[in-house]
C-alpha positions as a Markdown table, in Angstrom:
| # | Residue | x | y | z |
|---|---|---|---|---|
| 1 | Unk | 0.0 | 0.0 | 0.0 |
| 2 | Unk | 2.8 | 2.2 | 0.8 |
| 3 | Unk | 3.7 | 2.5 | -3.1 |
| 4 | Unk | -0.3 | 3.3 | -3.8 |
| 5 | Unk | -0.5 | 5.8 | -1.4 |
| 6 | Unk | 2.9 | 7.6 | -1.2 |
| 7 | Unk | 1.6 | 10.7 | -2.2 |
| 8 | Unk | -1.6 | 10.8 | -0.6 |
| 9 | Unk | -1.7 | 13.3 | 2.2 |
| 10 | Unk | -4.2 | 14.0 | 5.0 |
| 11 | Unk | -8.3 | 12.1 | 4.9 |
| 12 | Unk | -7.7 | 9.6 | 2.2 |
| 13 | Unk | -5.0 | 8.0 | 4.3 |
| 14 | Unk | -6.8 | 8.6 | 7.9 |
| 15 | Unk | -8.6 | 5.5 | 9.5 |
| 16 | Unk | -10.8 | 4.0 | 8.7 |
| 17 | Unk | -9.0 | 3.2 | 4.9 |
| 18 | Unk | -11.3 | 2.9 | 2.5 |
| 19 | Unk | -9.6 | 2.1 | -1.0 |
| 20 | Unk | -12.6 | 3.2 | -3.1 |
| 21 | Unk | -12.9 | 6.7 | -1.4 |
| 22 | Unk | -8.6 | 7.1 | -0.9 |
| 23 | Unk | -8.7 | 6.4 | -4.8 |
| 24 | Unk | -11.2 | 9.3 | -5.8 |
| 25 | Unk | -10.4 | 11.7 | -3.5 |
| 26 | Unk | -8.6 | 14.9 | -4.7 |
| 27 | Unk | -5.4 | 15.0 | -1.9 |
| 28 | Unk | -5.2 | 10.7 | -2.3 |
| 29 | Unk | -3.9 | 9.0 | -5.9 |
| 30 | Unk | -6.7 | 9.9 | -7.9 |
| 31 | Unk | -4.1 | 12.8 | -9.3 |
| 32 | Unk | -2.1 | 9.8 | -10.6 |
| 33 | Unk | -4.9 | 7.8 | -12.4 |
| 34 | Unk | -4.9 | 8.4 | -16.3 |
| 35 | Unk | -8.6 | 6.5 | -16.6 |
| 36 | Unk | -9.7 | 8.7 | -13.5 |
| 37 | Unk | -13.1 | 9.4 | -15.5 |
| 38 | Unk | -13.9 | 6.0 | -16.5 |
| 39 | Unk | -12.5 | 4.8 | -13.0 |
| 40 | Unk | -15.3 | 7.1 | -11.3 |
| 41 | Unk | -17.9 | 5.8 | -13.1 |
| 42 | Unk | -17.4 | 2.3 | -12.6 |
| 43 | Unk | -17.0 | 2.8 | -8.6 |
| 44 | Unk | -19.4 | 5.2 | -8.5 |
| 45 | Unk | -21.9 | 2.1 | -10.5 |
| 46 | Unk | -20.6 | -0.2 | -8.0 |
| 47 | Unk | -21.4 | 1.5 | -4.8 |
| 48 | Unk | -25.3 | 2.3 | -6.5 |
| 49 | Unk | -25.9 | -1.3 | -7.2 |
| 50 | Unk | -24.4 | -2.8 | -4.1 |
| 51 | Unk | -26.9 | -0.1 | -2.2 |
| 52 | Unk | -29.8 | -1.4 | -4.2 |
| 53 | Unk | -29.4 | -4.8 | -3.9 |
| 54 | Unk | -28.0 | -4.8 | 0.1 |
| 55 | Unk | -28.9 | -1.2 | 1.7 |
| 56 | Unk | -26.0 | -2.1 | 3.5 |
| 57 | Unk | -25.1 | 0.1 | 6.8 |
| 58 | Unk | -22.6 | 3.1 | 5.8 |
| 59 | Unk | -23.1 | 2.6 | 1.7 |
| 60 | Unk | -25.7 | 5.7 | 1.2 |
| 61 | Unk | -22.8 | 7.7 | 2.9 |
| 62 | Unk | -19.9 | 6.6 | 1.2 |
| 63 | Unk | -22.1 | 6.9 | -2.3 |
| 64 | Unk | -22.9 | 10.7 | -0.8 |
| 65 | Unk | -18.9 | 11.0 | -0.1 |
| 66 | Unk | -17.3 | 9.6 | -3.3 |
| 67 | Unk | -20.4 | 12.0 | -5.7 |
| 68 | Unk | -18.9 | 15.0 | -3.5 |
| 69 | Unk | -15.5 | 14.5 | -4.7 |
| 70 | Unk | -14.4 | 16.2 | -8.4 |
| 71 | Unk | -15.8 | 15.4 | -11.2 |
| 72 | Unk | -12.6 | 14.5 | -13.8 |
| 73 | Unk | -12.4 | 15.5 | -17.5 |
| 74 | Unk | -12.6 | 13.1 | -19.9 |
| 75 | Unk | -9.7 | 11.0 | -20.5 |
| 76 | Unk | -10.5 | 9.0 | -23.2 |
| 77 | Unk | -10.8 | 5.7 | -21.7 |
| 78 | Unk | -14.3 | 3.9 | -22.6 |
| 79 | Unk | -16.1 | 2.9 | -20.1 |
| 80 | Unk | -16.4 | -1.4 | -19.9 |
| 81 | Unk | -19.8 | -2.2 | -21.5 |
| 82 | Unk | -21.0 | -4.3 | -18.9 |
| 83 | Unk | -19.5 | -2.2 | -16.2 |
| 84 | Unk | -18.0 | -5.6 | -14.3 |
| 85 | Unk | -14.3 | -4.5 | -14.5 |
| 86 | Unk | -12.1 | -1.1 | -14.7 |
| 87 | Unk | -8.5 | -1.0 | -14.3 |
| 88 | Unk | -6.1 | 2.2 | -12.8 |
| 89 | Unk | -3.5 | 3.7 | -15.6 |
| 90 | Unk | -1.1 | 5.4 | -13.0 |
| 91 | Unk | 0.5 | 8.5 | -14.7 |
């Protein structure tokens, strides 16, 4: 983890860790993901249908959270077609 986070600074590396929001947050590695865009959308689809299906404890909050943070410029990375699977391009 060390590597992924080494330039994060401040909340996204705070307890409790939480990979998705560390990832999309402006001060964590989100500067150093190419596909931020596309990688936004597929969390952001993630979180939504895990809420619908669950109504897990904590999800409507992190959903509310992670929607809060920037939204990226287009990068030019599709998104998947079946939204199963998106990988990190680290600049």
């Amino acid at each position: 983890m060390g590597v992924f986070l080494d330039d994060a600074v401040g909340e996204p590396t705070r307890p409790p860790f939480n990979v998705l929001e560390a990832t999309l947050h402006p001060d964590g590695p989100s500067r150093r993901i190419r596909n931020l865009a596309q990688w936004r959308a597929h969390v952001l689809r993630r979180v939504r249908r895990q809420l619908e299906r669950t109504s897990a404890a904590g999800l409507a909050e992190l959903l509310v959270e992670l929607e809060s943070y920037p939204v990226p410029e287009g990068d030019g990375f599709e998104p998947s077609p079946d939204g199963t699977a998106a990988a990190w391009w680290f600049r």
